[in-house]
LUMTILUM-339205 format. One line per field, with one value per residue (C-alpha): residue in one letter; x, y, z; residue number from 1. Coordinates in nm, 4 decimals, padded with zeros to 6 digits, m for minus. Example, Ala and Ser with C-alpha at 12.3 -4.5 7.8 and 13.67 -1.06 7.14 Angstrom:
BEGIN
resn = c(a s)
x = c(01.2300 01.3670)
y = c(m00.4500 m00.1060)
z = c(00.7800 00.7140)
resi = c(1 2)
END
This chain:
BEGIN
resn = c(x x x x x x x x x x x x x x x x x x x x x x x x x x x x x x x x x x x x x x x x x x x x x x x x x x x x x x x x x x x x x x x x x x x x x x x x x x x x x x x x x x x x x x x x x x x x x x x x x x x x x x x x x x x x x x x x x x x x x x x x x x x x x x x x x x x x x x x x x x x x x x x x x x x x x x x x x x x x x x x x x x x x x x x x x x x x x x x x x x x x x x x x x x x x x x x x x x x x x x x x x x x x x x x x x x x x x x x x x x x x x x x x x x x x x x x x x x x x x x x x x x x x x x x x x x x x x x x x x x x x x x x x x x x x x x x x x x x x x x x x x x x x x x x x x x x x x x x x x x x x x x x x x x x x x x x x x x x x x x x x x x x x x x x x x x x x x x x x x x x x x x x x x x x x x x x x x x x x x x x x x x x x x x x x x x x x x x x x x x x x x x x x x x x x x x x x x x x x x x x x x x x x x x x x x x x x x x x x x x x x x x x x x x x x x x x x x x x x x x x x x x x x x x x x x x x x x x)
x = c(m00.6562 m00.3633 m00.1534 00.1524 m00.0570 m00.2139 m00.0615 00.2338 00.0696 00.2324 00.2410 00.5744 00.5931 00.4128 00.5345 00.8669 00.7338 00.5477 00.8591 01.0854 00.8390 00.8163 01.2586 01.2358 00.9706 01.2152 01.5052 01.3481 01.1797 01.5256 01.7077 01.4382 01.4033 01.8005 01.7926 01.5272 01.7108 02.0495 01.8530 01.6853 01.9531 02.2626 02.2034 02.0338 02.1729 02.4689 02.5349 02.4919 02.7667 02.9896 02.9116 02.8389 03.2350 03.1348 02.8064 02.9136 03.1470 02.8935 02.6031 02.7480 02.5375 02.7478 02.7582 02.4596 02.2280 02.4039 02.2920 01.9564 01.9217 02.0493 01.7826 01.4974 01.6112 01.5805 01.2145 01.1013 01.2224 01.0129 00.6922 00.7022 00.7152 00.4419 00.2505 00.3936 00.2644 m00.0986 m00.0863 00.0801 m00.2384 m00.4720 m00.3715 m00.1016 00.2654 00.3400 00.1851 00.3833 00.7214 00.6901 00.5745 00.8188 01.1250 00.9289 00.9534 01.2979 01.4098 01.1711 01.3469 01.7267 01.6151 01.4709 01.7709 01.9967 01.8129 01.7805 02.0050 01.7936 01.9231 01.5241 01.4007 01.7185 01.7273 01.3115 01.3802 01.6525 01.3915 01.1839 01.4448 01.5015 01.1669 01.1120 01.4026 01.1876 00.8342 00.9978 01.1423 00.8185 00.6463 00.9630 00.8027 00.5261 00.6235 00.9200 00.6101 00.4436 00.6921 01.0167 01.0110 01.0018 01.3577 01.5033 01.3875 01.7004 01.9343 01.7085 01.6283 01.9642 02.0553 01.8411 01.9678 02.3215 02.1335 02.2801 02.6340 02.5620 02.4187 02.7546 02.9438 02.8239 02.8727 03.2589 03.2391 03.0372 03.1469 03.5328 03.4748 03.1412 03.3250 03.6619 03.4661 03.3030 02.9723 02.7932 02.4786 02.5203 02.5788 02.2443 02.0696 02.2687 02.1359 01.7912 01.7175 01.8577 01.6364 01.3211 01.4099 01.4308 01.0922 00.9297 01.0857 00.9919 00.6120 00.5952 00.7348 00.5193 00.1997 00.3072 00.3836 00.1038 00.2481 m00.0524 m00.3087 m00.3848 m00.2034 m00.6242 m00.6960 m00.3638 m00.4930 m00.3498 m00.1722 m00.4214 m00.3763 m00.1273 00.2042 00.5647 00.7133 00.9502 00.5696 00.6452 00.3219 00.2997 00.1310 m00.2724 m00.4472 m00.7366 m00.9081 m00.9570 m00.6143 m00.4286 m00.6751 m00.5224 m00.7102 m00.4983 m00.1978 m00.2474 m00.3078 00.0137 00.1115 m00.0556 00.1747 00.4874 00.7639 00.6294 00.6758 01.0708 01.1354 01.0285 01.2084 01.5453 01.4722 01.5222 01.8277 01.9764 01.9615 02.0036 02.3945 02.4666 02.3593 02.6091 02.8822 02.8566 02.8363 03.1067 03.3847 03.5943 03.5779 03.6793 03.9609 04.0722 04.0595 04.0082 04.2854 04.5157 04.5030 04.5467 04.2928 04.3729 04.3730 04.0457 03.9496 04.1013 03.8403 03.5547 03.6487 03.6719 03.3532 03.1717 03.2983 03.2571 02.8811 02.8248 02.8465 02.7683 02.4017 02.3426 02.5692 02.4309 02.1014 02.2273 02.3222 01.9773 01.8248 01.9974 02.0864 01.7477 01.7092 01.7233 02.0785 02.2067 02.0976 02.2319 02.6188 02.5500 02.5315 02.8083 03.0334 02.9167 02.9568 03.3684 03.3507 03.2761 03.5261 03.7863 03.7538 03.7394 04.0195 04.2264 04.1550 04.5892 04.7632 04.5708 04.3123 04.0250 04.0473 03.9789 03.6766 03.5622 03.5425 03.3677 03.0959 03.0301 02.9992 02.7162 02.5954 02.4075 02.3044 02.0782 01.9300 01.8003 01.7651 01.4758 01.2860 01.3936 01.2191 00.8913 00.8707 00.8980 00.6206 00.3897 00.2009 00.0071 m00.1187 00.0328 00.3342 00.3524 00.2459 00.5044 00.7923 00.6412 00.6640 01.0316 01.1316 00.9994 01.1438 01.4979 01.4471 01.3945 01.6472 01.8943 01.8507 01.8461 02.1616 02.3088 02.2122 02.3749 02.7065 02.7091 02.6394 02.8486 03.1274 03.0784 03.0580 03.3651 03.5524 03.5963 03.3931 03.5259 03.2570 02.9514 03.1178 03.1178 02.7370 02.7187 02.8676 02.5771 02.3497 02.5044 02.4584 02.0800 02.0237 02.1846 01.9483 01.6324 01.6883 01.6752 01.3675 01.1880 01.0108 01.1164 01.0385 00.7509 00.6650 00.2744 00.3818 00.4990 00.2682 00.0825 m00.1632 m00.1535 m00.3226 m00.0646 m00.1049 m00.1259 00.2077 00.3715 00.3373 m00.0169 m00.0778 00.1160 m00.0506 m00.4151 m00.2710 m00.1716 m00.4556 m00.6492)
y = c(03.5320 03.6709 03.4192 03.4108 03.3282 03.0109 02.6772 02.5179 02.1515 01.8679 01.6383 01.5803 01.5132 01.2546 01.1064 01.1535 00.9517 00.6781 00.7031 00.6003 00.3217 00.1773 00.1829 00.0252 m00.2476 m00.3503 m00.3796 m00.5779 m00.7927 m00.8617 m00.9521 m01.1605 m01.3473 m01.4060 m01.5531 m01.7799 m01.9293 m01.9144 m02.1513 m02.3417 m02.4200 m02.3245 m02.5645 m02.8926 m03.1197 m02.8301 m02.8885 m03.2709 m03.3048 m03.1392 m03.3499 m03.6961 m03.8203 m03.7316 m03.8493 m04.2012 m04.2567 m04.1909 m04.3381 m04.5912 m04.6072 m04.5877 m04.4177 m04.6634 m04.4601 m04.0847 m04.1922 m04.2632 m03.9658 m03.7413 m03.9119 m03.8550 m03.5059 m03.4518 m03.6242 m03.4008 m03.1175 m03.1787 m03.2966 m02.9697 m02.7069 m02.8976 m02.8812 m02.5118 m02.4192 m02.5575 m02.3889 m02.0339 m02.0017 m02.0585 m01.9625 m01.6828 m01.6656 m01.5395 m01.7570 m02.0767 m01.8918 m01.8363 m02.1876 m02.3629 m02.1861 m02.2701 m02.6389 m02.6388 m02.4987 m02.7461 m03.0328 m02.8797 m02.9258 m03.2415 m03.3864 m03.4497 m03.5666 m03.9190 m04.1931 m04.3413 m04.2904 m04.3602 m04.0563 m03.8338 m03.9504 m03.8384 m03.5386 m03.4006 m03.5133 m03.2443 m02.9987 m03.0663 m02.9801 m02.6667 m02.5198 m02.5454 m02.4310 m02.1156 m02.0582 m02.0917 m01.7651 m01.5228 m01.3894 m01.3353 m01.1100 m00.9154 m00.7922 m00.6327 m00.5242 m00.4447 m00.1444 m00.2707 m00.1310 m00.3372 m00.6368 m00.8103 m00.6749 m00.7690 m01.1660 m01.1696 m01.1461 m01.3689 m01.6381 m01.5484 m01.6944 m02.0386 m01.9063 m01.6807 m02.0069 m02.2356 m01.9274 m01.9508 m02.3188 m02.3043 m02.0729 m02.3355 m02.6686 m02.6504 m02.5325 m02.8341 m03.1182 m03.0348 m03.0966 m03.3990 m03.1687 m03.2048 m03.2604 m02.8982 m02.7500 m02.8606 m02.7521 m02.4055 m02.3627 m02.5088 m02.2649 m01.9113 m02.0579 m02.0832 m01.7699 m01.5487 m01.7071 m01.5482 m01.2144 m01.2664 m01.3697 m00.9822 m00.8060 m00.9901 m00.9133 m00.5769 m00.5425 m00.6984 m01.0043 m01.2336 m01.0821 m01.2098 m00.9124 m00.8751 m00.7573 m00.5460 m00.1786 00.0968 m00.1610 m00.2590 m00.0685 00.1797 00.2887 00.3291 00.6522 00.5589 00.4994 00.1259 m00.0851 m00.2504 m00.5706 m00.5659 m00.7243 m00.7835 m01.1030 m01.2131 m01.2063 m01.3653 m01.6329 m01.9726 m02.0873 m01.8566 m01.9402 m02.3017 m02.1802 m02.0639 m02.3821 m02.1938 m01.9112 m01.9329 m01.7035 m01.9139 m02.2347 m02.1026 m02.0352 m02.3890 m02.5276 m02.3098 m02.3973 m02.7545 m02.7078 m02.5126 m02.8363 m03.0636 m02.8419 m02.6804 m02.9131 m03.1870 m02.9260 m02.8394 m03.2048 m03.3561 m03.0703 m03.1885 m03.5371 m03.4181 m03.2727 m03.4497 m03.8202 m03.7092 m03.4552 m03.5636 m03.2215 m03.2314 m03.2325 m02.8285 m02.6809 m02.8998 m02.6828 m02.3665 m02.3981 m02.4820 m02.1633 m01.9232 m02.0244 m01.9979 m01.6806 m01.5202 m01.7245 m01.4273 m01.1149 m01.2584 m01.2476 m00.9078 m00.8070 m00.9286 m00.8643 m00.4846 m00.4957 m00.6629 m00.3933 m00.1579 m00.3362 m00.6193 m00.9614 m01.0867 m00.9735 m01.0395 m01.3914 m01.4372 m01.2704 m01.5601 m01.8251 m01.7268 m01.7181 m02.0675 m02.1816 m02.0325 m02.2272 m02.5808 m02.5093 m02.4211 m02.7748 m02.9538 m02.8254 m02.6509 m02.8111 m02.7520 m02.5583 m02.2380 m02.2984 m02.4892 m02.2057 m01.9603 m02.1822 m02.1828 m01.8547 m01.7924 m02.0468 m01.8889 m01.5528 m01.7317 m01.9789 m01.7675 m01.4995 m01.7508 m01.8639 m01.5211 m01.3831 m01.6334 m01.5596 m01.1482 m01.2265 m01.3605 m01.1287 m00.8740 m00.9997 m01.1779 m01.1011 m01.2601 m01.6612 m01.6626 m01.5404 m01.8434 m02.1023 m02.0143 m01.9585 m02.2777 m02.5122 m02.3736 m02.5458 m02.8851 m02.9038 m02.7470 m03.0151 m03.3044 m03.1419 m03.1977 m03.5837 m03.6229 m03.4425 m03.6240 m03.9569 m03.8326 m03.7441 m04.0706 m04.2972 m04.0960 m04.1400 m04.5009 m04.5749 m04.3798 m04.3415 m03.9553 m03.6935 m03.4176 m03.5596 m03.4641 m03.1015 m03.1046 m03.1767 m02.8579 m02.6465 m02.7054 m02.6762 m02.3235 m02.2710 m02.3493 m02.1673 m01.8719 m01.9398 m01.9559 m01.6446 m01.4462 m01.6047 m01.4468 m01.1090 m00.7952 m00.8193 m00.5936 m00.5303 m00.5943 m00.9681 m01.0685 m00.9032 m01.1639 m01.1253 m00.7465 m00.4603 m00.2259 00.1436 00.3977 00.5280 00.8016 01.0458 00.9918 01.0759 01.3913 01.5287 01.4723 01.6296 01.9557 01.9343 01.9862)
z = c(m06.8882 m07.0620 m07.3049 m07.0845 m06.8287 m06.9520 m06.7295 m06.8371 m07.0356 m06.8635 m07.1475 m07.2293 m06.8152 m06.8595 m07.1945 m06.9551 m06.6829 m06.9165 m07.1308 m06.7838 m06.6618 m06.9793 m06.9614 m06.6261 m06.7310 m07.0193 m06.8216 m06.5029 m06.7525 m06.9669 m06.6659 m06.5636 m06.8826 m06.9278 m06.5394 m06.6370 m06.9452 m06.7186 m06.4561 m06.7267 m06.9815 m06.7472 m06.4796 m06.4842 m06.7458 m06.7949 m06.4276 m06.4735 m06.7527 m06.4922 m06.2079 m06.3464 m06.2577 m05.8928 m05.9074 m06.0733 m05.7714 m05.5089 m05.6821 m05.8742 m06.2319 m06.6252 m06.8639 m07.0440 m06.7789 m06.8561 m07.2890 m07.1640 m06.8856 m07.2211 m07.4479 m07.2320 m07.1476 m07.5446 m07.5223 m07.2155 m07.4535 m07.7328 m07.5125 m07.3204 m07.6062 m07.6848 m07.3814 m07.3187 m07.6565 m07.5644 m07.2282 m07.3245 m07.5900 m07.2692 m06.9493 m07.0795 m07.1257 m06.7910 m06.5824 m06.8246 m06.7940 m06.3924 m06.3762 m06.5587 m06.3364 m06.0540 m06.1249 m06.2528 m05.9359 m05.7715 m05.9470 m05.8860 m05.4965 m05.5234 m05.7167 m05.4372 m05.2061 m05.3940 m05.4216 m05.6948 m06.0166 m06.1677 m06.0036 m06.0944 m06.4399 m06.4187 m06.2297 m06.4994 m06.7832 m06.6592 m06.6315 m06.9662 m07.0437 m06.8315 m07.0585 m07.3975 m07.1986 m07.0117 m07.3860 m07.5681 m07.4465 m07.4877 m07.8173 m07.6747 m07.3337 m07.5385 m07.7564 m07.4790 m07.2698 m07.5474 m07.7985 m08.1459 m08.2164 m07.8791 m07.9317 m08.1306 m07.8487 m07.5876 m07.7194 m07.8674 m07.4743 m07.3426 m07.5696 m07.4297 m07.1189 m07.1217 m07.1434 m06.7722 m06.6399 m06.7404 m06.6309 m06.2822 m06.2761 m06.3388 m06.0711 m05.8220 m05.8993 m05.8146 m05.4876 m05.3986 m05.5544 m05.4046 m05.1102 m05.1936 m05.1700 m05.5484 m05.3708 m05.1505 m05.5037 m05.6667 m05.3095 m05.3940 m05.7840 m05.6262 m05.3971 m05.5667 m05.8368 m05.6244 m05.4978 m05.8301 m05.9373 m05.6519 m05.7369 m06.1157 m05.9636 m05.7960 m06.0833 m06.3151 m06.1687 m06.1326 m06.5290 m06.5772 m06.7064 m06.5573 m06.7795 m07.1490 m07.3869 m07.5553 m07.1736 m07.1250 m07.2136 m07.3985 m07.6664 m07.9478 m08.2524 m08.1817 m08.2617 m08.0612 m08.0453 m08.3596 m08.5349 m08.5873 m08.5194 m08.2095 m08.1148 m08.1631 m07.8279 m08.0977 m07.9766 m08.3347 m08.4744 m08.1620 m08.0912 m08.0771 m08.3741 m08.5596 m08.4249 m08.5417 m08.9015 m08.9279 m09.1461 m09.4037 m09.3698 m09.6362 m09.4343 m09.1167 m09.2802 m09.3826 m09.0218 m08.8982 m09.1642 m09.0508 m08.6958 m08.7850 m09.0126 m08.6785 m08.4482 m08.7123 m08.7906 m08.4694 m08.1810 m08.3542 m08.4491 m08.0816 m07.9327 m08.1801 m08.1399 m07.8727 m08.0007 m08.3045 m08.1628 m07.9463 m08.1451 m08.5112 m08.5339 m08.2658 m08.0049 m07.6678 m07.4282 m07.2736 m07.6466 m07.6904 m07.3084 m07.4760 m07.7742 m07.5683 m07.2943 m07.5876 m07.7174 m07.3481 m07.2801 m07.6632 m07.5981 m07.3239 m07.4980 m07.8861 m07.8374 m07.7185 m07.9835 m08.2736 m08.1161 m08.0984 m08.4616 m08.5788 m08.4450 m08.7146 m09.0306 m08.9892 m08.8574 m09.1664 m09.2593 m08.9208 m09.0055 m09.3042 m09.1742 m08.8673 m09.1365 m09.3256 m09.0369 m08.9198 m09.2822 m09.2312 m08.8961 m09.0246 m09.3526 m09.1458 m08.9219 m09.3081 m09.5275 m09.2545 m08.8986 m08.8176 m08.5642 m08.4192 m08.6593 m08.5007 m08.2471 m08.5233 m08.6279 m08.2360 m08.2002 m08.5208 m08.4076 m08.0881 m08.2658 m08.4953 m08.2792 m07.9746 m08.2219 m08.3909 m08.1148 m08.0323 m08.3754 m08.5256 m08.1781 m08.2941 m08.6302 m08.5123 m08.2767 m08.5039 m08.7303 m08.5138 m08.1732 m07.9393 m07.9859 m08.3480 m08.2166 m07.9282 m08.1758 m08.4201 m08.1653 m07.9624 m08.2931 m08.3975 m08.0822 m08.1481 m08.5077 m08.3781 m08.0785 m08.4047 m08.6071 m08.3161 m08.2631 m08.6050 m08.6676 m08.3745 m08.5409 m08.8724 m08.7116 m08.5556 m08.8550 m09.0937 m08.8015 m08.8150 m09.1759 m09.2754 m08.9318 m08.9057 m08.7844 m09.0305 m09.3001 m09.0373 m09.0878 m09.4665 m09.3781 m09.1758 m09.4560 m09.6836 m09.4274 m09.3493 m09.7061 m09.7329 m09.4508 m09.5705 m09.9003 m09.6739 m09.4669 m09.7984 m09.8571 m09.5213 m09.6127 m09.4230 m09.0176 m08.9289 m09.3484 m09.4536 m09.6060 m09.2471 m09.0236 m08.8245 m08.5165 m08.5091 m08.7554 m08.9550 m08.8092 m09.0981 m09.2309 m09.0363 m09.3667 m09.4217 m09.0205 m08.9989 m09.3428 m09.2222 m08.8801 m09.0773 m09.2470 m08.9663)
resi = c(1 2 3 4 5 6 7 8 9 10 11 12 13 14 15 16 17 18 19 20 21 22 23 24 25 26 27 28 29 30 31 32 33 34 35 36 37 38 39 40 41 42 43 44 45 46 47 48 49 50 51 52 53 54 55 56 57 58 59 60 61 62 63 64 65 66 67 68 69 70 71 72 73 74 75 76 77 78 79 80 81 82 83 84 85 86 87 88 89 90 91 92 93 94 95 96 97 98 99 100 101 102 103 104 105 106 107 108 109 110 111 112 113 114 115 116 117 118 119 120 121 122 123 124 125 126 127 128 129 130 131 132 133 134 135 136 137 138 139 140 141 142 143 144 145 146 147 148 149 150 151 152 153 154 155 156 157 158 159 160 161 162 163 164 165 166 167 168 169 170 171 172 173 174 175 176 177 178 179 180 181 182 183 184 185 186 187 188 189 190 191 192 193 194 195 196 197 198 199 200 201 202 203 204 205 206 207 208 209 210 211 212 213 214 215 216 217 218 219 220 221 222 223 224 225 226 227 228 229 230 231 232 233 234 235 236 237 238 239 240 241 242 243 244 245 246 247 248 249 250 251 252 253 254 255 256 257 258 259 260 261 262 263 264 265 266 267 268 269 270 271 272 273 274 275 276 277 278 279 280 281 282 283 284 285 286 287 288 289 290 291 292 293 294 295 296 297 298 299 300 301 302 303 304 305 306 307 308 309 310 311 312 313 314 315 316 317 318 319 320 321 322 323 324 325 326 327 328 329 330 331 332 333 334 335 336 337 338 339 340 341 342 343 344 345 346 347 348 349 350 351 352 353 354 355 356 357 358 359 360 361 362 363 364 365 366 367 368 369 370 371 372 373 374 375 376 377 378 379 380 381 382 383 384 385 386 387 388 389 390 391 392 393 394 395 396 397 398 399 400 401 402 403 404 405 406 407 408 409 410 411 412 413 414 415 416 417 418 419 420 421 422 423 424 425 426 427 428 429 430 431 432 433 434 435 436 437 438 439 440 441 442 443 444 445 446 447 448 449 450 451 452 453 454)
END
């Protein structure tokens, strides 16, 4: 046969074709995710702030019971990133993420059908926990399913997940409680909520969610087309046992310890600001609104965009430009809190504060795979979930003992600060030092000389 009349290889058709699957896999399994923490976070006790007036009236409880629905919905937090933790390492991140939505959506449906304030207040505890188990294994899918180089965009958009969820419960709630209807409107989230799990059930199982990532094939030991490592399925390095022995780890060790600093500075600085506001410096209550809209709607589009930049300049700096700006934030509310300043300081601390929340999850990510990567990502949300009562605690007391809130965020400015300190601390994502749970492919120029060597 003649040269020119050798067939045409159909490689690069099917690099195209894995190439497009592999786009389409990403993208279903984004939207997915960012639903999930929209149904999660969004509604239940999101959804509950916004109806409690209407559900005091008709059901007739104080606001003693709303301080002690709130604590135990902290409580069902930290017990199930526990529990989701133990079960991700077992039965597999995809089966704990579809699960958890499925009872959250179980719960939303449940929730009005009660007049019993008990089983509410026990329903919404488990809502509360369903948002830190459906959070837990996030690391873990984006690793199999997300390009190295996507992944900050990709989590930095799934933590923009609460702010879709609020979003669509402005939208809701005028038009159920104008018509006395709050119940219809938890039957509405309910239901749409049920019905996206069983969409994200199909998909899953097609992707291949359902299977452990050492049984996925086609994953262990190689490279993306950019020749960064990707995630080894090796039994060995992603057993559970090693995930636990992470405490041993330094850079793993940093990030729990920055986890905690986040709730212990940013739950508060979120909780406290229209207090602050409204009774410490003397604003009305629609600027106090004007703040908190700006930061919802900047809350929507932050993530994915620091998430976007991550994935150019490093996790790592991103982190460190979120901290700085949150450090501006809380100075701004201390030594400058007049006229259209405080709205200055709320949109700075939306653009840090749903960044973070996806970035840290970016990091480990980045430098972890498998069971490691869920134990890590699984304990970050019990010390964020401890950092947050105790900074709630903090900005209480310190409100108490010298009657103004502004001294809580003199507090948050050194946090910022340390923060800042620690991120420096963290070795490059994806370098040897953090590289956890997966085997380092051989550098790109050492491949391509032995491949023109031979």
């Amino acid at each position: 046969m003649k040269q020119s009349e050798r067939p045409t290889p159909v490689v690069s058709d099917k690099n195209a074709d894995s190439k497009r699957s592999k786009t389409v896999a990403g993208f279903l399994a984004t939207v997915l995710l960012t639903s999930f923490v929209a149904a999660t976070y969004g509604f239940g006790f999101y959804l509950f702030a916004q109806l409690v007036t209407d559900m005091r009236k008709d059901l007739g409880f104080d606001y003693t019971v709303v301080g002690t629905i709130t604590a135990a919905g902290q409580l069902g937090f930290l017990l199930f990133a526990l529990l989701g933790t133990w079960l991700s390492t077992r039965i597999g991140g995809g089966q704990v993420v579809i699960g958890s939505v499925a009872l959250c959506g179980l719960c939303l449906v449940l929730l009005p059908v009660s007049d019993s304030i008990v089983l509410i207040g026990i329903l919404l505890t488990i809502m509360g926990g369903t948002a830190a188990s459906v959070y837990v294994p996030l690391v873990e899918i984006v690793g199999r399913v997300i390009d190295y180089r996507h992944r900050g965009k990709v989590l930095g958009l799934v933590s923009s997940g609460t702010s879709y969820g609020v979003f669509v419960n402005s939208l809701l709630v005028p038009g159920f409680v104008q018509n006395d209807n709050w119940r219809g409107l938890w039957y509405s989230v309910g239901f749409g909520t049920l019905m996206v799990t069983m969409v994200a059930a199909f998909t899953f199982h097609r992707l291949g969610l359902f299977r452990r990532e050492e049984e996925a094939s086609g994953t262990a030991g190689t490279t993306d087309d950019d020749g960064v490592p990707r995630n080894d399925g090796g039994r060995e390095n992603n057993s559970a046992r090693a995930g636990w022995r992470m405490v041993l780890v330094r850079w793993v060790v940093i990030v729990w310890t920055m986890k905690f600093l986040n709730g212990f500075a940013c739950m508060p600085f979120q909780n406290y600001l229209s207090p602050y506001l409204r009774e410490g410096l003397g604003f009305d209550i629609d600027f106090a609104a004007q703040v908190w809209g700006a930061i919802g709607v900047i809350g929507m589009f932050a993530g994915f965009a620091v998430g976007w930049l991550s994935d150019r300049i490093g996790v790592r700096a991103s982190l460190v430009m979120c901290y700085a700006l949150f450090f501006t934030s809380s100075l701004l509310l201390v030594v400058a809190p007049v006229g259209f300043l405080p709205m200055v300081s709320g949109v700075l601390f939306a653009l840090a504060f749903y960044p973070i929340y996806g970035l840290v999850p970016a990091y480990v990510s980045k430098s972890a795979s498998g069971a490691a990567a869920t134990v890590i990502f699984g304990v970050t949300n019990v010390t964020q979930g401890v950092g947050g009562i105790v900074g709630n605690y903090t900005a209480g007391f310190l409100k108490n003992v010298t009657g103004d809130f502004m001294w809580y965020y003199v507090v948050v400015a050194v946090t910022a600060v340390i923060l800042g300190v620690l991120t420096l601390q963290l070795p490059r994502e994806g370098s040897a030092e953090s590289a956890i749970g997966k085997k380092p492919a051989p550098p790109r120029i050492e491949k391509d000389a032995a491949q023109s060597v031979s």
